[in-house]
FIZA-21680 format. One record per residue: residue in three letters; z, y, x negated of N, C-alpha, C, CB in turn. Coordinates in steps of 0.05 Angstrom, whole numbers, padded with zeros to 5 digits, always signed. Glycine has a CB too. Layout:
BEGIN
AlaZYXZYXZYXZYX;...
//
This chain:
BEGIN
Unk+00371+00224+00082+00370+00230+00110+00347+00214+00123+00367+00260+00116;Unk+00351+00203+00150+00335+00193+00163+00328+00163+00151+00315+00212+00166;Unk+00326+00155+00133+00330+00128+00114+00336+00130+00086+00308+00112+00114;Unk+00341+00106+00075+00353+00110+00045+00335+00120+00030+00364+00084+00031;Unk+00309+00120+00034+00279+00130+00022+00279+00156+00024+00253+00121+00037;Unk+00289+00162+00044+00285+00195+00058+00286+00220+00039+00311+00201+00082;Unk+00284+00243+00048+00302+00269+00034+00327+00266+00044+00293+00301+00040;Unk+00346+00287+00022+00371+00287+00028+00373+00321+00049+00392+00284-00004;Unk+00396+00321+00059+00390+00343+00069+00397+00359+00054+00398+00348+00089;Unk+00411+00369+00031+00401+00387+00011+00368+00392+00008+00412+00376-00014;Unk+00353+00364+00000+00329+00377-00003+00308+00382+00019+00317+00364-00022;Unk+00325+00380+00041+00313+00385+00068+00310+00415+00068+00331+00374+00094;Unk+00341+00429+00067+00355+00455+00063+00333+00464+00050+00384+00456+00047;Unk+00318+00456+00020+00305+00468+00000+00279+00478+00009+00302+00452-00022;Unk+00278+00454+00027+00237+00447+00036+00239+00472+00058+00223+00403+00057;Unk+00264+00478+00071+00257+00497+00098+00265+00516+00088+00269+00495+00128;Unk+00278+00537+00061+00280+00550+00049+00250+00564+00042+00295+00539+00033;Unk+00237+00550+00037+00206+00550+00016+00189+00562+00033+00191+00517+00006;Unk+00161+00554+00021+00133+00566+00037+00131+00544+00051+00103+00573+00020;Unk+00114+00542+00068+00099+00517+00076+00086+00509+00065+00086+00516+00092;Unk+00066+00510+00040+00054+00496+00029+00077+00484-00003+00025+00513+00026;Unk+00100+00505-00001+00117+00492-00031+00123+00469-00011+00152+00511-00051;Unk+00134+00477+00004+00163+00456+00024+00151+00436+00022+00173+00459+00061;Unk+00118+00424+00033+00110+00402+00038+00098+00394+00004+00088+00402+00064;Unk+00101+00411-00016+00094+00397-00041+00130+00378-00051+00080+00427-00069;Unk+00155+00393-00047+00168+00387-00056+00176+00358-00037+00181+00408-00061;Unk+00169+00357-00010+00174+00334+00013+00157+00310+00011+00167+00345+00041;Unk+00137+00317-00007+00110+00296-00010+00115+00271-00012+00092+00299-00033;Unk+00137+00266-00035+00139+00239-00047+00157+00222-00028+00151+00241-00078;Unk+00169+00234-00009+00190+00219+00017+00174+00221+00043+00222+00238+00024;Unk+00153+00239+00049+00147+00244+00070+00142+00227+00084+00135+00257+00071;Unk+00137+00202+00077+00130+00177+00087+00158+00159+00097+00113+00162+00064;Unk+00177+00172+00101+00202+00165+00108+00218+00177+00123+00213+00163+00091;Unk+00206+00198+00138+00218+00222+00158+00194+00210+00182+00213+00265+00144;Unk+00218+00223+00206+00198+00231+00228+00175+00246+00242+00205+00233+00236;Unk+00173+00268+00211+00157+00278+00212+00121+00269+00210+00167+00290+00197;Unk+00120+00247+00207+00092+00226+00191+00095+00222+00212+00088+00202+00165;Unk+00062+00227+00228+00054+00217+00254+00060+00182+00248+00019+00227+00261;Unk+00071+00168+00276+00073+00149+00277+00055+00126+00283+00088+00151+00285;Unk+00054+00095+00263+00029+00087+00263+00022+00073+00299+00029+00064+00235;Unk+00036+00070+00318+00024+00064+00342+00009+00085+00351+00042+00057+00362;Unk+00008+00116+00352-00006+00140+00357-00027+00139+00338+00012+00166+00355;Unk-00030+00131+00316-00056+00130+00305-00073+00113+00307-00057+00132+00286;Unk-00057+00086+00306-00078+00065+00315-00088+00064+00348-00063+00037+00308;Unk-00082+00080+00370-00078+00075+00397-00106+00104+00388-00040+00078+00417;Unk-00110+00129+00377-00124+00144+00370-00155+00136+00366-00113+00152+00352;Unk-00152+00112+00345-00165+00104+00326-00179+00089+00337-00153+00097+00307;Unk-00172+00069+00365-00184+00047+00385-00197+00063+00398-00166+00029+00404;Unk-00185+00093+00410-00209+00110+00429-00228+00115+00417-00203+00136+00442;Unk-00229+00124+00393-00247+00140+00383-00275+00116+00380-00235+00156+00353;Unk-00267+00095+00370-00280+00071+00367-00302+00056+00398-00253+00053+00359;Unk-00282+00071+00414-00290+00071+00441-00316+00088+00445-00268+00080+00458;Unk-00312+00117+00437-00326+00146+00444-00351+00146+00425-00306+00175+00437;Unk-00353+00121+00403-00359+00133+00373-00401+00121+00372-00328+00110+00340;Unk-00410+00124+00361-00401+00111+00334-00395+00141+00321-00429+00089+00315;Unk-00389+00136+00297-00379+00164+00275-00383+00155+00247-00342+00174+00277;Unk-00400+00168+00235-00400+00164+00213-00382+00176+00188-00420+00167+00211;Unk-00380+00198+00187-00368+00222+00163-00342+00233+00177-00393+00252+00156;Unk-00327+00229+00171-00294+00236+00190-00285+00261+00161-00262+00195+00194;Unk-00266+00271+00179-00249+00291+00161-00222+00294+00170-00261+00319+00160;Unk-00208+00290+00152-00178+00291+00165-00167+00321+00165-00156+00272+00147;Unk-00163+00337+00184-00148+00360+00166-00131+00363+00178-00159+00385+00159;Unk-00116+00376+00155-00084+00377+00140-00075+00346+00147-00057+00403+00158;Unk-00089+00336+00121-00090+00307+00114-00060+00292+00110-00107+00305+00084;Unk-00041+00319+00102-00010+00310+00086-00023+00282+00073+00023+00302+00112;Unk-00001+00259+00081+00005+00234+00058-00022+00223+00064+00035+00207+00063;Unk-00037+00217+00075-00063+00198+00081-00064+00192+00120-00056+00161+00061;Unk-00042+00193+00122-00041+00163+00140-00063+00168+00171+00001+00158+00153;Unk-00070+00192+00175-00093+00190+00187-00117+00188+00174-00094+00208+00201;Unk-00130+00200+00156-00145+00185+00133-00147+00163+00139-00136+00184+00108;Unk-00133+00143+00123-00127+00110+00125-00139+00098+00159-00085+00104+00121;Unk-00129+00114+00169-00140+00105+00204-00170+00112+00205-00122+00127+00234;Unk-00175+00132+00200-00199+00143+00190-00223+00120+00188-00194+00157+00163;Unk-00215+00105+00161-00222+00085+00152-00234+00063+00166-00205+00080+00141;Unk-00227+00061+00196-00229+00041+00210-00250+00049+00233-00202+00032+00220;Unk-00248+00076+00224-00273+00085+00248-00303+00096+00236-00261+00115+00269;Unk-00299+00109+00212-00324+00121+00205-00326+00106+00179-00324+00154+00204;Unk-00359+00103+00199-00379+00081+00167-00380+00081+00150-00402+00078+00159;Unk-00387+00108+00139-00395+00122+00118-00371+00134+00096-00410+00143+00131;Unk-00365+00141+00106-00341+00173+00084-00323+00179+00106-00361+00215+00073;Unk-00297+00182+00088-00274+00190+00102-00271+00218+00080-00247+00163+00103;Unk-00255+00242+00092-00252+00265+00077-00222+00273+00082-00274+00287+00086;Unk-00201+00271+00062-00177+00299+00070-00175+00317+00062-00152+00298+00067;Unk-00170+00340+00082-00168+00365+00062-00141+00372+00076-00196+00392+00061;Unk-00117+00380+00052-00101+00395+00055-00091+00413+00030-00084+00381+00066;Unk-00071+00432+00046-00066+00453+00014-00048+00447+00000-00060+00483+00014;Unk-00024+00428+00002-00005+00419-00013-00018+00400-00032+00015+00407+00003;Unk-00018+00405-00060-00023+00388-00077-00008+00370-00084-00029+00397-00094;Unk+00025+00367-00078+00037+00347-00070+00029+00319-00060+00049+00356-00056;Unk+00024+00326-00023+00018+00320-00006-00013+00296-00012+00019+00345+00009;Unk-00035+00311-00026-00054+00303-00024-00053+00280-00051-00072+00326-00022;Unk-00034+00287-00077-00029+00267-00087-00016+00241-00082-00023+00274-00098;Unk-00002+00238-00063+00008+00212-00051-00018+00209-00035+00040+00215-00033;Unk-00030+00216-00022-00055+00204-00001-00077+00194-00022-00070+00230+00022;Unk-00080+00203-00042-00093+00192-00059-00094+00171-00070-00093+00199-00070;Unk-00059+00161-00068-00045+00140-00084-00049+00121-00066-00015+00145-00093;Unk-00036+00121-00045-00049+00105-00017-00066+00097-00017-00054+00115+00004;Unk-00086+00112-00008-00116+00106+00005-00128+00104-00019-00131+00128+00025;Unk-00130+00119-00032-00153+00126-00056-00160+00102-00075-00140+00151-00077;Unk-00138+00084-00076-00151+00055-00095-00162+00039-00079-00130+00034-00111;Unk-00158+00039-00043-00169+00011-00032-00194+00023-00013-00142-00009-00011;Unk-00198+00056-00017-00207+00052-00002-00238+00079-00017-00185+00054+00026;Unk-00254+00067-00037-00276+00072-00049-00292+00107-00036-00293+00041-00043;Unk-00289+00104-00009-00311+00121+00004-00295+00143+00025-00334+00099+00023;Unk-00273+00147+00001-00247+00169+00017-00242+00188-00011-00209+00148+00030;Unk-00241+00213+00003-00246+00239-00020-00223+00257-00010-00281+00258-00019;Unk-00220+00268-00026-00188+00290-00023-00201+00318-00035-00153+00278-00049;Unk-00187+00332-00007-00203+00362-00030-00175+00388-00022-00252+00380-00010;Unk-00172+00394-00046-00151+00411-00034-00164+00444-00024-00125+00413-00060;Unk-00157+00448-00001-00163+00465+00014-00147+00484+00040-00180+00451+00020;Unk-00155+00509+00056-00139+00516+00069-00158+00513+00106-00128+00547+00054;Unk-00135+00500+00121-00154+00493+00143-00167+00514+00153-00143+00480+00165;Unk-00157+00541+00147-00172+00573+00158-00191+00578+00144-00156+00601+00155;Unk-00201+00563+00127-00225+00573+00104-00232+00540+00093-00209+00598+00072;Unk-00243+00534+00110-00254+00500+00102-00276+00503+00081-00269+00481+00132;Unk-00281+00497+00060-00303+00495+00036-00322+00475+00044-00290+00488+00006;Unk-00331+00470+00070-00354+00451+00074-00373+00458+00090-00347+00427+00085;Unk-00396+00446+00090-00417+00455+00102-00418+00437+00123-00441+00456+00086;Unk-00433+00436+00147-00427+00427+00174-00438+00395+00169-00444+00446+00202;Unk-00417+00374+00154-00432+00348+00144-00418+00332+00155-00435+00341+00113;Unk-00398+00337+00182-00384+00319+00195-00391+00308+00227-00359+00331+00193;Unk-00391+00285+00226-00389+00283+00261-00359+00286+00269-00401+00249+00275;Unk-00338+00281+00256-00314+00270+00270-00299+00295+00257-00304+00236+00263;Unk-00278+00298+00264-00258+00323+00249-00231+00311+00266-00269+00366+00259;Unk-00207+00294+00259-00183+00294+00270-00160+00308+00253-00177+00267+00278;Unk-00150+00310+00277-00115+00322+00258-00090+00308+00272-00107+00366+00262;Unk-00071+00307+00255-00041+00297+00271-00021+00307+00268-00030+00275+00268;Unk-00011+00317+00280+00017+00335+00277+00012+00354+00259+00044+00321+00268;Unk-00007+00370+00259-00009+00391+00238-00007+00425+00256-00044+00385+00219;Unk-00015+00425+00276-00021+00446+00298+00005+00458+00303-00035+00435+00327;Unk+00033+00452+00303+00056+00468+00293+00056+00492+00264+00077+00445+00288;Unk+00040+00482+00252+00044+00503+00230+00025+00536+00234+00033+00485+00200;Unk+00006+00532+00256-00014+00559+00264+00004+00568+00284-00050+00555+00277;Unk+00009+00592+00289+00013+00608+00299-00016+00605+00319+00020+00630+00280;Unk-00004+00614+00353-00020+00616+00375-00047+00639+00366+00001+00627+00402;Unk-00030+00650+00346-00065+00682+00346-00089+00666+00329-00055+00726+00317;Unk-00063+00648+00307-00080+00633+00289-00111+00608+00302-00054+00614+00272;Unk-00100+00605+00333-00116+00576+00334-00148+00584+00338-00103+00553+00364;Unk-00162+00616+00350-00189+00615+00346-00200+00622+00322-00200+00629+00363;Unk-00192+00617+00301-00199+00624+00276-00201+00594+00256-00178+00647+00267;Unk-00178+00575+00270-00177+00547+00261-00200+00535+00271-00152+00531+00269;Unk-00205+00542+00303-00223+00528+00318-00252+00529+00309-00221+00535+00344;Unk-00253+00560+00303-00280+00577+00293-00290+00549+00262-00267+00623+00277;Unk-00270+00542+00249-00272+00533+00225-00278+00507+00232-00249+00538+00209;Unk-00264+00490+00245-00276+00461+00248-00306+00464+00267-00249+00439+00267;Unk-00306+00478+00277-00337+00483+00293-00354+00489+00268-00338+00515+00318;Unk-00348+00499+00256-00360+00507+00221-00371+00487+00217-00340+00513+00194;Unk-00357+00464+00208-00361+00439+00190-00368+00410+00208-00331+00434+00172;Unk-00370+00418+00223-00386+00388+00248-00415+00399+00254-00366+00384+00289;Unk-00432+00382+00259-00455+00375+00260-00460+00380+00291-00459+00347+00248;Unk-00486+00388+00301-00488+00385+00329-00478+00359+00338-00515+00389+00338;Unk-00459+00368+00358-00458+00341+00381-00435+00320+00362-00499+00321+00387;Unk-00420+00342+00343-00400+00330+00330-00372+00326+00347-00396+00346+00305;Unk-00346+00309+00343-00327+00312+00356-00305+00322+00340-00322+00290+00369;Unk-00281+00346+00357-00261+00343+00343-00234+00331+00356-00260+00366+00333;Unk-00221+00311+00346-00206+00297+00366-00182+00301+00357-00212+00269+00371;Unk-00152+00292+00377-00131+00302+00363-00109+00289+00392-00133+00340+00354;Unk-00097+00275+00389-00073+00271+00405-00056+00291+00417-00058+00257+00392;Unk-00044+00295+00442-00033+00311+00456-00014+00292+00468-00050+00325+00472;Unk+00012+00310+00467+00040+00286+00485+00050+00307+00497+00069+00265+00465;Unk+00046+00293+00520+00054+00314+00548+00082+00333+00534+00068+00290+00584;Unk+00085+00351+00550+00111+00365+00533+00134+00357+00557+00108+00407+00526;Unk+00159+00351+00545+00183+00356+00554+00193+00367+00575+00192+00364+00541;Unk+00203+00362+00604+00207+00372+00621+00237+00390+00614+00204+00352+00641;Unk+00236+00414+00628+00259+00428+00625+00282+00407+00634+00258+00454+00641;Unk+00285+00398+00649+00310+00379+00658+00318+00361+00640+00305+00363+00683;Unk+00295+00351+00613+00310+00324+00594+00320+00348+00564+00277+00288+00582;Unk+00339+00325+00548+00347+00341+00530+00328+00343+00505+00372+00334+00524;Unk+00308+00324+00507+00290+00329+00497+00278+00363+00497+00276+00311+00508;Unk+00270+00377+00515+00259+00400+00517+00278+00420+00512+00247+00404+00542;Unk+00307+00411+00504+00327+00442+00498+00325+00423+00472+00365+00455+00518;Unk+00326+00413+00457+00323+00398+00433+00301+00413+00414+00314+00368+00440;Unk+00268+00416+00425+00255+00429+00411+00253+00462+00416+00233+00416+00414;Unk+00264+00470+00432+00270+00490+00444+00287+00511+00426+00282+00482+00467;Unk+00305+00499+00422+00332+00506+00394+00320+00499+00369+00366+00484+00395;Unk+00299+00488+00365+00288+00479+00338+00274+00511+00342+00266+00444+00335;Unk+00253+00510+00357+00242+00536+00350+00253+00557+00352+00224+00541+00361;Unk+00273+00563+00358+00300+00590+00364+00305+00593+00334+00338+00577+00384;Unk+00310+00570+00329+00326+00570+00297+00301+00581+00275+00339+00528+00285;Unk+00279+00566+00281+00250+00576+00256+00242+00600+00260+00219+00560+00258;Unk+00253+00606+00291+00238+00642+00291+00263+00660+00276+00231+00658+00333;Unk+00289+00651+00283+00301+00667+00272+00303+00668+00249+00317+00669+00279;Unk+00304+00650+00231+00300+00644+00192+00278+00659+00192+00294+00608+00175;Unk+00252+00661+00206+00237+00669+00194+00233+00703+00200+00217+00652+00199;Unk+00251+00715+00220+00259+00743+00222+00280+00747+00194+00275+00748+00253;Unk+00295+00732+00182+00314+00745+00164+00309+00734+00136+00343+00738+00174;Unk+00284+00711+00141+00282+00701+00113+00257+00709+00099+00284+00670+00114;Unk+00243+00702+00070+00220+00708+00061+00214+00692+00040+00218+00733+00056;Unk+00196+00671+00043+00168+00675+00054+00181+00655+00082+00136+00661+00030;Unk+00161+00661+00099+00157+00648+00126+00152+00612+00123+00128+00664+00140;Unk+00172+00604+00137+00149+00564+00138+00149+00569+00171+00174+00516+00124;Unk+00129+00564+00181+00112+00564+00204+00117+00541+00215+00085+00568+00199;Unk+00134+00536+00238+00131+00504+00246+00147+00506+00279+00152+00477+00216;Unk+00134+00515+00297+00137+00516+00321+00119+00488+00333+00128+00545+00329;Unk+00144+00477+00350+00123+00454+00368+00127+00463+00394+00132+00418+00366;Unk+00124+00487+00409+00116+00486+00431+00104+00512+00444+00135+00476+00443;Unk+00087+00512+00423+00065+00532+00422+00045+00521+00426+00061+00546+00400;Unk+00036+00495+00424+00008+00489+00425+00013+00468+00448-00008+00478+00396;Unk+00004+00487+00473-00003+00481+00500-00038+00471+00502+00004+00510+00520;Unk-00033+00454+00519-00069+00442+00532-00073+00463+00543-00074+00413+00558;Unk-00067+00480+00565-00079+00510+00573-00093+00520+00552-00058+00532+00580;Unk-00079+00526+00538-00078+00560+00515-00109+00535+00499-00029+00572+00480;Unk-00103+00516+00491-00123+00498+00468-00144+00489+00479-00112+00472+00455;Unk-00158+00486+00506-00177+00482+00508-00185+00501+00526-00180+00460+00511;Unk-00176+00532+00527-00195+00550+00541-00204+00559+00507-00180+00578+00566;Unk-00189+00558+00489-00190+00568+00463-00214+00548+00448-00157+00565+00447;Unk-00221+00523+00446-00240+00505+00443-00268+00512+00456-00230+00482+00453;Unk-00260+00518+00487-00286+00527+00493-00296+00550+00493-00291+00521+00511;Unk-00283+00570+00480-00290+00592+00473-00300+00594+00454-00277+00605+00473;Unk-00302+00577+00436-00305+00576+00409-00335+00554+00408-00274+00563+00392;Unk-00340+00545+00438-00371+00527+00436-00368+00501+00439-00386+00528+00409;Unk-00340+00479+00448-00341+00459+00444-00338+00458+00480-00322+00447+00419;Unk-00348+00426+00483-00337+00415+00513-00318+00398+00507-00357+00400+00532;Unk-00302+00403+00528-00272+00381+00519-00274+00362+00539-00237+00396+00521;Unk-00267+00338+00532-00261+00321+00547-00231+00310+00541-00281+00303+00545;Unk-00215+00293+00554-00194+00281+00565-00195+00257+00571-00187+00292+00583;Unk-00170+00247+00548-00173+00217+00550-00146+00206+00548-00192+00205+00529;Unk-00144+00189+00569-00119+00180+00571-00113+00159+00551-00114+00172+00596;Unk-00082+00153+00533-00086+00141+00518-00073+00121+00528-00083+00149+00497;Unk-00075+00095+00539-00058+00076+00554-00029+00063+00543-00076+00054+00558;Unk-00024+00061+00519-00018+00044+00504+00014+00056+00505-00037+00041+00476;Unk+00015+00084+00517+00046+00095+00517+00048+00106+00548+00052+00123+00490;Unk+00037+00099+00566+00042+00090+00597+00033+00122+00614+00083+00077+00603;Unk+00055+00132+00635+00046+00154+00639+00079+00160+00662+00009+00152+00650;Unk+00078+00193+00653+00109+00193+00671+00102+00189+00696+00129+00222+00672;Unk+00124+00205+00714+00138+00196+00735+00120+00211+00760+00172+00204+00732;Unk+00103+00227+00756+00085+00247+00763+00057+00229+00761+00087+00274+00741;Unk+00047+00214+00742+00026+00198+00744+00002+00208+00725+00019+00197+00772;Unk+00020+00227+00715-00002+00242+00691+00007+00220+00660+00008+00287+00684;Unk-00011+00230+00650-00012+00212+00615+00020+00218+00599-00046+00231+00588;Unk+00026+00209+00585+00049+00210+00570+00040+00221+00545+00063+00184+00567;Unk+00007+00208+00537-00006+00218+00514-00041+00218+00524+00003+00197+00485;Unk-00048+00249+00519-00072+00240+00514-00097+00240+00492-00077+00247+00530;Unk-00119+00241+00496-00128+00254+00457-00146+00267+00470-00144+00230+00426;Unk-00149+00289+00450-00168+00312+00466-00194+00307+00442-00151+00355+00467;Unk-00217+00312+00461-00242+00299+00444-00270+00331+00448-00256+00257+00466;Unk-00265+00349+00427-00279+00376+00439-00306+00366+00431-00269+00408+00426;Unk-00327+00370+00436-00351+00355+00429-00362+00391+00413-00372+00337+00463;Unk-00381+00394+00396-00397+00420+00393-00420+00417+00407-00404+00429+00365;Unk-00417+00438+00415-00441+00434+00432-00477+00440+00416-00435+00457+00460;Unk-00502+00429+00429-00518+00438+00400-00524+00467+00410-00550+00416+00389;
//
């Protein structure tokens, strides 16, 4: 499915059957062949702002999946690049990736609600991972990356405007999440994967509640709708000291 590399949808069937952390161990070795793997113009277009905002030394990717923000990682912070995710799948292909070319990049398997680090980061990004928390889940995620950044650290992360009710885009993800809430009313164990739960409202009164200042940055490189607002932007929460 999705290319000759891909999963089949049998083992699509299997992966949304599962946990979230089996699903993405059994998806690992294709995941780099779905639409699911943030795409490389959104990371590199990420990766130019931050370069912009930066300097950054010690980055951390979390919920690292295959590498591929990692790898971007790579291009911004001096020092050390870090992934942590809980699929041991997942973190073995990012290893395979990144891990031979790129000397000063470390994999730690971990859960983003209970980060095992001490505050040794300036940078903290994530990509497409914020579907898998639940809305009650995000001041407890937030509490955690505030954990592990340094005064006057950033945590940054891409935002794409959401879907107007009028395109079919927005009844598209709409029926996606209809369908995950209801499997997950009749099924057991739960996989968690709502995308239109994590609103800019709800995420940066939730950021600054938690101690960070947010800023807003338009990302040029994917234009802006019809309204004159961003199409994409990256949200950059600073900790405050």
């Amino acid at each position: 499915m999705f290319s000759p590399e891909g999963p089949s949808l049998r083992e699509l069937a299997v992966q949304a059957l599962s946990s979230v952390e089996h699903g993405y161990d059994l998806l690992a070795p294709k995941f780099d062949h779905t639409p699911f793997r943030t795409p490389a113009p959104l990371l590199d277009a990420v990766a130019s702002m931050l370069r912009r905002i930066g300097p950054f030394d010690h980055g951390l990717d979390l919920c690292c999946g295959t590498g591929a923000g990692a790898e971007a990682l790579t291009k911004v912070c001096r020092e050390s690049v870090t992934g942590v995710d809980f699929s041991a799948g997942m973190l073995a292909v990012a290893q395979g990736r990144v891990g031979s070319a790129e000397p000063h990049a470390a994999w730690v398997r971990g859960d983003a609600r209970a980060l095992p680090f001490a505050p040794a980061f300036d940078l903290v990004v994530s990509f497409g991972a914020f579907g898998h928390f639940l809305p009650g889940e995000l001041p407890g995620l937030f509490d955690q990356v505030h954990s592990v950044l340094r005064p006057g650290g950033c945590f940054a992360f891409p935002l794409i405007a959401p879907p107007r009710p009028t395109t079919p885009a927005y009844w598209m993800l709409a029926g996606f999440d209809a369908v995950m809430k209801v499997r997950n009313a009749v099924w057991r164990p739960p996989f968690v994967m709502y995308y239109r739960d994590f609103q800019l409202g709800l995420v940066r009164q939730e950021l600054e509640r938690t101690g960070f200042d947010v800023d807003l940055y338009a990302l040029p490189e994917f234009g802006h709708r019809g309204d004159g607002s961003p199409r994409v932007r990256m949200v950059a929460a600073r900790r405050l000291p």
